[in-house]
MOPAC internal coordinates of N, CA, C and O (Angstrom, degrees):
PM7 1SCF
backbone

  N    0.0000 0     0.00 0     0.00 0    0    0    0
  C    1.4414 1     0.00 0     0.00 0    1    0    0
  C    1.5225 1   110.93 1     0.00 0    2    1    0
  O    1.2310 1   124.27 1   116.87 1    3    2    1
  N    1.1936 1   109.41 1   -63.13 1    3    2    1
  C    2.0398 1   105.65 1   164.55 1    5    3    2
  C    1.3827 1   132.56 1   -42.29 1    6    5    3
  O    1.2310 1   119.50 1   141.88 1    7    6    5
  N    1.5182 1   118.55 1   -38.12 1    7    6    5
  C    1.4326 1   114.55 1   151.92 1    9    7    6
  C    1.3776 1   138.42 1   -83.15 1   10    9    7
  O    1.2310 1   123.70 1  -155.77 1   11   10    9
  N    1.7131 1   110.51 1    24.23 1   11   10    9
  C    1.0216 1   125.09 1  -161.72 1   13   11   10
  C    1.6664 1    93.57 1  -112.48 1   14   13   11
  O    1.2310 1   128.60 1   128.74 1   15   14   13
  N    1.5520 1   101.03 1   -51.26 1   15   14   13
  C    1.5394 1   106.34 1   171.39 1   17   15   14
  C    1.8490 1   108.26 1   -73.16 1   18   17   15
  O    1.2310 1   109.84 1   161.96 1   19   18   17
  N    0.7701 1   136.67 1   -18.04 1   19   18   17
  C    1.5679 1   137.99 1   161.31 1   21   19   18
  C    1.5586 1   108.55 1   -62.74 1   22   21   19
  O    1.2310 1   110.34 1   138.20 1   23   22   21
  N    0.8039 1   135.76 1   -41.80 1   23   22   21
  C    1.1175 1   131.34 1  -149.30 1   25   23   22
  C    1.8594 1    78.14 1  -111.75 1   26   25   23
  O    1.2310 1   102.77 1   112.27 1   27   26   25
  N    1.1990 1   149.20 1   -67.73 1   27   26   25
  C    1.0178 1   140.63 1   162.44 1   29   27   26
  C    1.8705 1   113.73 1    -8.87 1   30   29   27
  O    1.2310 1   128.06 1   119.32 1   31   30   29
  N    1.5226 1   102.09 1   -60.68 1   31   30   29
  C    1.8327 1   101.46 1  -159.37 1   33   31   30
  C    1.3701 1    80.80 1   -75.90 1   34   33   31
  O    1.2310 1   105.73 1   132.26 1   35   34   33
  N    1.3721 1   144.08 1   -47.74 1   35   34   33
  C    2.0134 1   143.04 1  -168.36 1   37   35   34
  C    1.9634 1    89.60 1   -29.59 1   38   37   35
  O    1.2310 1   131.27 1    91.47 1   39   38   37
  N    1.6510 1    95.86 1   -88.53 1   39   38   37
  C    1.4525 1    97.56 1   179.36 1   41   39   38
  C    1.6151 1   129.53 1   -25.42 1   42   41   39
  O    1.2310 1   120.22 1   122.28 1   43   42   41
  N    1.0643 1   117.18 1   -57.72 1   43   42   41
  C    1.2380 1   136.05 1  -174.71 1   45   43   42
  C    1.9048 1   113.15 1   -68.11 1   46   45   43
  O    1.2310 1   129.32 1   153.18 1   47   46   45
  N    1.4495 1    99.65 1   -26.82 1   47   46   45
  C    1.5043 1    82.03 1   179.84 1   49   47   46
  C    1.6616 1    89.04 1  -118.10 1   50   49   47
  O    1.2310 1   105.22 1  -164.10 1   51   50   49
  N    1.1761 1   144.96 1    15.90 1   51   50   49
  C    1.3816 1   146.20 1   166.55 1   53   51   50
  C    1.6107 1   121.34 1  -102.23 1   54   53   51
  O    1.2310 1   130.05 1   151.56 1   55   54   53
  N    1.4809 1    98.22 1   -28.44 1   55   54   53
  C    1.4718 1   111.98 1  -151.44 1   57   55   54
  C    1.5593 1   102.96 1  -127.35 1   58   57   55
  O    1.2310 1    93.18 1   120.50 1   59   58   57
  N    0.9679 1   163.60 1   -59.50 1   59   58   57
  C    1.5193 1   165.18 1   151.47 1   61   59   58
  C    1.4268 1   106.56 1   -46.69 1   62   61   59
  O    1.2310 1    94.93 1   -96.12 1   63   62   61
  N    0.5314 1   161.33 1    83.88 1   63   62   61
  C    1.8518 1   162.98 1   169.09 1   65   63   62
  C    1.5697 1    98.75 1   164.28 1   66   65   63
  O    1.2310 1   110.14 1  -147.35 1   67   66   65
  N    1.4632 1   136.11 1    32.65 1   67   66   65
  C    1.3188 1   133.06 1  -177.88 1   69   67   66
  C    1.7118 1   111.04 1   -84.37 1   70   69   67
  O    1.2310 1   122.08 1   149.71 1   71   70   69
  N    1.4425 1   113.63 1   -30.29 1   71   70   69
  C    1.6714 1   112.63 1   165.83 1   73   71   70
  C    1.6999 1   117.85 1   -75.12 1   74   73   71
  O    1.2310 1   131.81 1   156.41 1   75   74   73
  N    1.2759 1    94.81 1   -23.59 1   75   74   73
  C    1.7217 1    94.13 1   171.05 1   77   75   74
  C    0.8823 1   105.25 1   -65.00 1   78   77   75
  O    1.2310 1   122.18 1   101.24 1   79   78   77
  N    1.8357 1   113.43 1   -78.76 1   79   78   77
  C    1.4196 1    99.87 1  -178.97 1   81   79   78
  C    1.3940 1   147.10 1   -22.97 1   82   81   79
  O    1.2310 1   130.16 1   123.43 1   83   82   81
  N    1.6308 1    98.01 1   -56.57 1   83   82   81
  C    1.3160 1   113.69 1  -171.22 1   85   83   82
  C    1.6613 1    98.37 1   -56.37 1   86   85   83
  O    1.2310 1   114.73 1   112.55 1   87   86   85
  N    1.3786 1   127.59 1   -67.45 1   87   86   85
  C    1.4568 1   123.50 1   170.29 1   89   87   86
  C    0.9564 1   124.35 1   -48.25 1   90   89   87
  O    1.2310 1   106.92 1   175.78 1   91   90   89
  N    1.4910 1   141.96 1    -4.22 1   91   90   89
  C    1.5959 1   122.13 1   147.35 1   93   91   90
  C    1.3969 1   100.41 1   -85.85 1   94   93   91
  O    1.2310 1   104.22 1   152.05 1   95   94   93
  N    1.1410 1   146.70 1   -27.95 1   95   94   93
  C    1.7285 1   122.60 1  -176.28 1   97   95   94
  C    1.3019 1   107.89 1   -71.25 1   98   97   95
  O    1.2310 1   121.42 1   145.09 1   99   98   97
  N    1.5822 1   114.90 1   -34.91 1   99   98   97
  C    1.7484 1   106.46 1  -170.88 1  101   99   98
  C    1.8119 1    98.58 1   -90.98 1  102  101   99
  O    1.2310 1   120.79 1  -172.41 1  103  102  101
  N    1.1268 1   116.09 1     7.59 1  103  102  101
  C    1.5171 1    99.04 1  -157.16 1  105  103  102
  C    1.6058 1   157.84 1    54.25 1  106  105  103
  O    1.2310 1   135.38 1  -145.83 1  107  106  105
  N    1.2365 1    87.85 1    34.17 1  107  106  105
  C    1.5816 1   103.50 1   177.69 1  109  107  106
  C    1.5962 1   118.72 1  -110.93 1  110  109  107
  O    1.2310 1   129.31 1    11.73 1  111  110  109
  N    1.1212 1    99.66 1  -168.27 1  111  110  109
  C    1.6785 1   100.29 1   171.53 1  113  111  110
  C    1.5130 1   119.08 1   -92.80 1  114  113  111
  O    1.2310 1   115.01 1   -37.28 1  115  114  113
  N    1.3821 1   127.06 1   142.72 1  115  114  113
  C    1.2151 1   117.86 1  -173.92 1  117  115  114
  C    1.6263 1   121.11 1   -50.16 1  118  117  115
  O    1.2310 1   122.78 1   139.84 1  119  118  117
  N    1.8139 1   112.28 1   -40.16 1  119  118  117
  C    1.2128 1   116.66 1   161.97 1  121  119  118
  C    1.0172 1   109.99 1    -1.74 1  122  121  119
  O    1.2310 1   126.98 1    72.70 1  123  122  121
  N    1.7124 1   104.17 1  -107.30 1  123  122  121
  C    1.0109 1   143.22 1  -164.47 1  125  123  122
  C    1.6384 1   116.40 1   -44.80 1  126  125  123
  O    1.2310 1   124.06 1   142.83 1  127  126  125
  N    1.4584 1   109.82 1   -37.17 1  127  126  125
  C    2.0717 1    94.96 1   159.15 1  129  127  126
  C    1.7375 1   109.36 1   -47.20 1  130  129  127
  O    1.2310 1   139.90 1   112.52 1  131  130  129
  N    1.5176 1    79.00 1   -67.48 1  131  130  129
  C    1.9805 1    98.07 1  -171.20 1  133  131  130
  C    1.4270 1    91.51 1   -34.48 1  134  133  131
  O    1.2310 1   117.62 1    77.28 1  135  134  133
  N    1.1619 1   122.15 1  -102.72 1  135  134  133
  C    1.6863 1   113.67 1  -166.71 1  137  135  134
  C    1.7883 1   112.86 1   -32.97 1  138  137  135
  O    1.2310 1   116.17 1  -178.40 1  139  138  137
  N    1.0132 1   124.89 1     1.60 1  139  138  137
  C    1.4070 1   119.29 1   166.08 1  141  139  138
  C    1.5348 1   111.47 1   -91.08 1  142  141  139
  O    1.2310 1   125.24 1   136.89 1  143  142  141
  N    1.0998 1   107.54 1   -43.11 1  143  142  141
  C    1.2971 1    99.09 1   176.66 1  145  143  142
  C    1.6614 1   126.26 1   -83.69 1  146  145  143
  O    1.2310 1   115.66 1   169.90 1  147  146  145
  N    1.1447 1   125.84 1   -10.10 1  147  146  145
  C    1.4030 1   142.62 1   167.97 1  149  147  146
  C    1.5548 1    80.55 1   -66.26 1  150  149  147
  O    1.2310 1   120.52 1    75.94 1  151  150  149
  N    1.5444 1   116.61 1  -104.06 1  151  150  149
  C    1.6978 1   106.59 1  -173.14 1  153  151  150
  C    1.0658 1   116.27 1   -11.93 1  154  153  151
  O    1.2310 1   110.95 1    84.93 1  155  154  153
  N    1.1746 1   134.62 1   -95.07 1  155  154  153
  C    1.4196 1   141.97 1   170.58 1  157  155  154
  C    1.9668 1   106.34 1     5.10 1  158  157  155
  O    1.2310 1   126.32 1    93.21 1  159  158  157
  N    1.2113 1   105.46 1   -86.79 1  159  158  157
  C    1.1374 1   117.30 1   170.88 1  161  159  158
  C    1.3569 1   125.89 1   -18.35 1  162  161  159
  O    1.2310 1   129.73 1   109.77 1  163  162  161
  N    1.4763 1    98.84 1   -70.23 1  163  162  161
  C    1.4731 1   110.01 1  -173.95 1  165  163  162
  C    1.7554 1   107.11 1   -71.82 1  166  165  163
  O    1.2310 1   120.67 1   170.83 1  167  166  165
  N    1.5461 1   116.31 1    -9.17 1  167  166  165
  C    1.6825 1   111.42 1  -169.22 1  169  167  166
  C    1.0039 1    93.76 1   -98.42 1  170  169  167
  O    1.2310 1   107.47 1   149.85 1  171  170  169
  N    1.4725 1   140.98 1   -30.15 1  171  170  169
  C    1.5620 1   131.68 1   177.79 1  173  171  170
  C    1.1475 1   108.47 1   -82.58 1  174  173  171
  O    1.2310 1   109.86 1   162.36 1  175  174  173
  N    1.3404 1   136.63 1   -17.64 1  175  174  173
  C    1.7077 1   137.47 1   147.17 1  177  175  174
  C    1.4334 1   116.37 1   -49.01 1  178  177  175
  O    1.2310 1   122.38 1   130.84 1  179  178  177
  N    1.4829 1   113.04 1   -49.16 1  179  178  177
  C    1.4237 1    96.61 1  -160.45 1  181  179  178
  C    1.0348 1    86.74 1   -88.24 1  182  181  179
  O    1.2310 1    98.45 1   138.62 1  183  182  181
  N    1.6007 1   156.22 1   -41.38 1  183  182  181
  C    1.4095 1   167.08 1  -158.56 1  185  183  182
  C    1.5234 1   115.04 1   -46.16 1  186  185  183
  O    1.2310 1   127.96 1   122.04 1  187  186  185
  N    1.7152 1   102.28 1   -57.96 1  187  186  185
  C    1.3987 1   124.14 1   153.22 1  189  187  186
  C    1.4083 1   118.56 1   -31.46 1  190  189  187
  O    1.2310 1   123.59 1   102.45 1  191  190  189
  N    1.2551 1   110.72 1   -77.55 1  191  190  189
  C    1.5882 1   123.92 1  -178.11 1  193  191  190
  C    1.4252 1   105.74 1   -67.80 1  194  193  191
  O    1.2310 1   108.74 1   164.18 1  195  194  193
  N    1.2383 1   138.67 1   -15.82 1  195  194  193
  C    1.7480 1   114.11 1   160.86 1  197  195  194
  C    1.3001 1   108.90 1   -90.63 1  198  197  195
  O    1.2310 1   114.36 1   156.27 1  199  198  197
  N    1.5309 1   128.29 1   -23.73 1  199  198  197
  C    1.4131 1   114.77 1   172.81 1  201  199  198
  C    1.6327 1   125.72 1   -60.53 1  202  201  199
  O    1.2310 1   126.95 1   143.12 1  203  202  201
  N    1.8124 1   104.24 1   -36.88 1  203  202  201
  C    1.3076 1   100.05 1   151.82 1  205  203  202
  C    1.3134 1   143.79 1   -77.61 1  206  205  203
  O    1.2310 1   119.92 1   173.05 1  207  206  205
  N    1.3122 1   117.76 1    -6.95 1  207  206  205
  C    1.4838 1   130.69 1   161.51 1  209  207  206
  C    1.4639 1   106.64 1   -56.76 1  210  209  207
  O    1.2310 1   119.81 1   119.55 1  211  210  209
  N    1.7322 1   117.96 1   -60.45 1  211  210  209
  C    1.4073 1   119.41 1  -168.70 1  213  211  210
  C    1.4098 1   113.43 1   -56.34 1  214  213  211
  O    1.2310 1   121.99 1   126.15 1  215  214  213
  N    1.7296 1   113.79 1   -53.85 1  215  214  213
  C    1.4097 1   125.56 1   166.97 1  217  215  214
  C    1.9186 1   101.49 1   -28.06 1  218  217  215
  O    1.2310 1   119.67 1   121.30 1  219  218  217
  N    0.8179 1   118.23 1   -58.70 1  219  218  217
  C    1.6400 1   115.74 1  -133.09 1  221  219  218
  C    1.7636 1    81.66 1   -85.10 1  222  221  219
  O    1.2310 1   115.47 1   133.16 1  223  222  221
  N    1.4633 1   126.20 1   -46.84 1  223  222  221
  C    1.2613 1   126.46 1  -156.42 1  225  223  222
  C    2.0104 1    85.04 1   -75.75 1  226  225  223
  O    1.2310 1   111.55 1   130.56 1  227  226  225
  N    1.3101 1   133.53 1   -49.44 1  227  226  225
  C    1.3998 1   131.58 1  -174.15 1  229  227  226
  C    1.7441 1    96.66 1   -45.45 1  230  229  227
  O    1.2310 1   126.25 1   130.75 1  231  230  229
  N    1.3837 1   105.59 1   -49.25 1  231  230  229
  C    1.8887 1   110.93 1   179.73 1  233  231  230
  C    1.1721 1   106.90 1   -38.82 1  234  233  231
  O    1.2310 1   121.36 1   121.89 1  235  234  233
  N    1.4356 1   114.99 1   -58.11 1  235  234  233
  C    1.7626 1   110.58 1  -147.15 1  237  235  234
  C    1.5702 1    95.41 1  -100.25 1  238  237  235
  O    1.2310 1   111.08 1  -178.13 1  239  238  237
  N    1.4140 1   134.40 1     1.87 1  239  238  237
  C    1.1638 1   128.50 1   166.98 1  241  239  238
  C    1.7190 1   121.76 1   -81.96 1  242  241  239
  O    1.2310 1   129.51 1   138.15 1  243  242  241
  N    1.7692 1    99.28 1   -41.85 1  243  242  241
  C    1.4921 1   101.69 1   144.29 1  245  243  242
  C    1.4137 1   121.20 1   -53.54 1  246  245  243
  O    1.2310 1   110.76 1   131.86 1  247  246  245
  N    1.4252 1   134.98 1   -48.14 1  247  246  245
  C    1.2938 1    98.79 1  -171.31 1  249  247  246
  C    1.3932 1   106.85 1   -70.21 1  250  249  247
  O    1.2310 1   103.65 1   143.59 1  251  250  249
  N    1.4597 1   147.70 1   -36.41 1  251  250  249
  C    1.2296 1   151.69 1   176.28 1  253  251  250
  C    1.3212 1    93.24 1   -31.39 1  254  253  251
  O    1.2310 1   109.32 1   108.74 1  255  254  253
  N    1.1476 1   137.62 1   -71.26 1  255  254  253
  C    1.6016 1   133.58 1  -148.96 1  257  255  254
  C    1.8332 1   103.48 1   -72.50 1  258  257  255
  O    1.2310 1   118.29 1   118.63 1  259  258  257
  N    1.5070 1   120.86 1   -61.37 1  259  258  257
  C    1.2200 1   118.37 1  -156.66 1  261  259  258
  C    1.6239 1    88.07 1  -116.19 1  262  261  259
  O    1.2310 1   120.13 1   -96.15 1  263  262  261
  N    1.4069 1   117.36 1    83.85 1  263  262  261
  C    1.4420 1   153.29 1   159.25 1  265  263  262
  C    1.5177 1   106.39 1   -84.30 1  266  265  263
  O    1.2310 1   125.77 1   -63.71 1  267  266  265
  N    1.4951 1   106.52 1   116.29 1  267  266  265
  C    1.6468 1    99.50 1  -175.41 1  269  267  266
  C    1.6672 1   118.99 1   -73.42 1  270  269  267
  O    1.2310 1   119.36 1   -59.55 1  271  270  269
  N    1.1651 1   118.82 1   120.45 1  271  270  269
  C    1.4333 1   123.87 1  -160.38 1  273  271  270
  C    1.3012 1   102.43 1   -89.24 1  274  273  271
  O    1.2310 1   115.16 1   -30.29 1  275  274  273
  N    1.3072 1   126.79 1   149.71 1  275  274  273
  C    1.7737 1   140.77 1   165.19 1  277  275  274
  C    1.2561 1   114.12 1   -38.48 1  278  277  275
  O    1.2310 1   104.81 1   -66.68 1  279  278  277
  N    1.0962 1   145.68 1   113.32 1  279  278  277
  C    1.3347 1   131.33 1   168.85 1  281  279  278
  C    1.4501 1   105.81 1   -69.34 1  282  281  279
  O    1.2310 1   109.17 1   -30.17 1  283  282  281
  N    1.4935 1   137.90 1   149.83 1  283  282  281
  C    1.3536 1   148.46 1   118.98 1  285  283  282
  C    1.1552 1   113.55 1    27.90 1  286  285  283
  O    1.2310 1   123.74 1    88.16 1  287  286  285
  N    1.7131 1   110.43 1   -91.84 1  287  286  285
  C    1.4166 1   129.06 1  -164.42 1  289  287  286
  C    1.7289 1    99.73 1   -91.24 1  290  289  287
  O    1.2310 1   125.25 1  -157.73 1  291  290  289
  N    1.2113 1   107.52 1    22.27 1  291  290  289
  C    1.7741 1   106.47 1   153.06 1  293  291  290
  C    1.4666 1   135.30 1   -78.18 1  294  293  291
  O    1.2310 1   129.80 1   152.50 1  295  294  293
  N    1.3096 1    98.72 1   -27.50 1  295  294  293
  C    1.7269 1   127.65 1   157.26 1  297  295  294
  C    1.0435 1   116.23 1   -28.41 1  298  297  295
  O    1.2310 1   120.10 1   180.00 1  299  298  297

């Protein structure tokens, strides 16, 4: 139970207060980190998922085009 609350206050006074911090060294308002990192978040999410959308639709449009065709003398 005692290294449970130790290891509890570590996090809590090292680890949760990271937009404060960060906004007193650069000087801004805490806001304005916090809403940086929400953006952030959500743009490398959606960013992710259209790069693999484009990938996959560029895939299946190549195979559409260079589809191996019958030869002639396959007959």
């Amino acid at each position: 139970m005692f290294k449970k609350n130790i290891l509890r206050q570590f996090f809590e006074r090292n680890g949760f207060a990271v937009c404060a911090r960060l906004a007193e060294v650069l000087g801004m308002k805490v806001k304005s980190v916090r809403l940086f990192f929400i953006y952030a978040s959500f743009t490398t999410l959606i960013g992710g998922f259209l790069i693999y959308l484009t990938l996959a639709f560029w895939l299946k449009l190549k195979d559409m085009i260079y589809t191996k065709r019958s030869s002639v003398f396959d007959i």
